[in-house]
C-alpha positions in Angstrom: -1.8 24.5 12.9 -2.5 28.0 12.8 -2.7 29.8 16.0 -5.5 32.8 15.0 -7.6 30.0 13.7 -7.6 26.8 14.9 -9.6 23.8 13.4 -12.9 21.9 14.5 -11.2 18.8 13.6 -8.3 17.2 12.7 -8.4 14.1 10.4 -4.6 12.7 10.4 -3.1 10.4 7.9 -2.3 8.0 10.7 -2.1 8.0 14.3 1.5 9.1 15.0 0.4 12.2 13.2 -2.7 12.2 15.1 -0.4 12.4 18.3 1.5 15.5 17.1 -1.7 17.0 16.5 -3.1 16.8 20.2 0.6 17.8 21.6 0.4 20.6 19.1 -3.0 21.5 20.2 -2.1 21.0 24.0 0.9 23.6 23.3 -1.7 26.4 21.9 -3.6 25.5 25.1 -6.7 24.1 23.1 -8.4 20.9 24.5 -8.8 17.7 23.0 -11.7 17.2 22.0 -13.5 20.5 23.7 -11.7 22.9 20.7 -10.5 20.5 18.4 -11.7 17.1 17.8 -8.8 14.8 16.6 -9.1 11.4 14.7 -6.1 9.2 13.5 -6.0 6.6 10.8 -4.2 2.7 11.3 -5.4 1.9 14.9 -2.2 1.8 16.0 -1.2 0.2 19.6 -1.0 3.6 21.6 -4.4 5.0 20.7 -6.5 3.3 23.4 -3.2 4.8 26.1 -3.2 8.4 25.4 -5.1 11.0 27.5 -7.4 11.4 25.8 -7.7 8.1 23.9 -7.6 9.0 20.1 -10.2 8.2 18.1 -8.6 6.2 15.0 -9.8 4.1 11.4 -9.5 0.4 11.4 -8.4 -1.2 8.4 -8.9 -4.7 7.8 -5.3 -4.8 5.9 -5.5 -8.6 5.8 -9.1 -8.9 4.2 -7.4 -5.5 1.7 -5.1 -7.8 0.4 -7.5 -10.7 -0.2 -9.4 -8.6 -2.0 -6.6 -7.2 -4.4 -5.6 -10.7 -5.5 -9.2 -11.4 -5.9 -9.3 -8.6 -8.3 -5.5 -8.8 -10.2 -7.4 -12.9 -10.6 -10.3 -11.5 -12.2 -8.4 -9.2 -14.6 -6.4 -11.6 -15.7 -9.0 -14.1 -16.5 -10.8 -10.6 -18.1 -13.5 -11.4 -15.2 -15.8 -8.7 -13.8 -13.9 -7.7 -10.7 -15.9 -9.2 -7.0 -18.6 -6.3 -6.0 -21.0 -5.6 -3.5 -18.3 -6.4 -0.7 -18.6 -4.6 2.8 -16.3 -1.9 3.9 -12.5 -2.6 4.9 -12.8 0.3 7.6 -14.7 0.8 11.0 -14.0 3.5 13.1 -13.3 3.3 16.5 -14.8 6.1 18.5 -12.8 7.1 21.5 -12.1 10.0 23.7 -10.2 12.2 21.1 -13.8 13.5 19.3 -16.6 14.9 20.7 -20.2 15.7 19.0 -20.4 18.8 17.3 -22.9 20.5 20.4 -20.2 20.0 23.3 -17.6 22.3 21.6 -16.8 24.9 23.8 -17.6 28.3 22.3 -14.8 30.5 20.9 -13.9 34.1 21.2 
């Protein structure tokens, strides 16, 4: 992360990233979530632990997979593939992000 210009937010691949990010951000002496608003992707075990607890993406990986063979099945019977189907994801709002208004101002 630059240091002249650092982010609003930080969308991470997954939430080991997401952890180097707020160390990272901690070392530049910026606050998580008051300068930069960090959010991981997996849910993984350590999220809810962390100071402050890092706001991640849920996947249903389970119901992803159900879904795949549901669709490989329809392709090889040259069926329409399953549609209308709700979202795999949910995001789990935690301490790591903060609305847009309490960002503390910059220089």
């Amino acid at each position: 992360m630059p240091q002249d210009a650092p982010p609003l937010a930080v969308i991470a691949s997954n939430d080991l990233v997401a952890v180097g990010v707020m160390r990272g951000a901690a070392e530049r002496g910026w606050s998580v979530p008051g300068d930069v608003s960090v959010t991981g992707w997996d849910n993984a075990d350590v999220g809810p632990y962390l100071t402050p607890s890092l706001t991640t993406v849920d996947t249903d990986r389970a119901e992803a997979g159900r879904r795949a063979m549901r669709q490989l099945v329809a392709a090889l019977n040259q069926e329409p593939a399953p549609d209308g189907l709700p979202p795999l994801t949910t995001i789990v709002w935690r301490e790591s992000t903060a609305p847009p208004a309490a960002r503390t101002a910059r220089p």
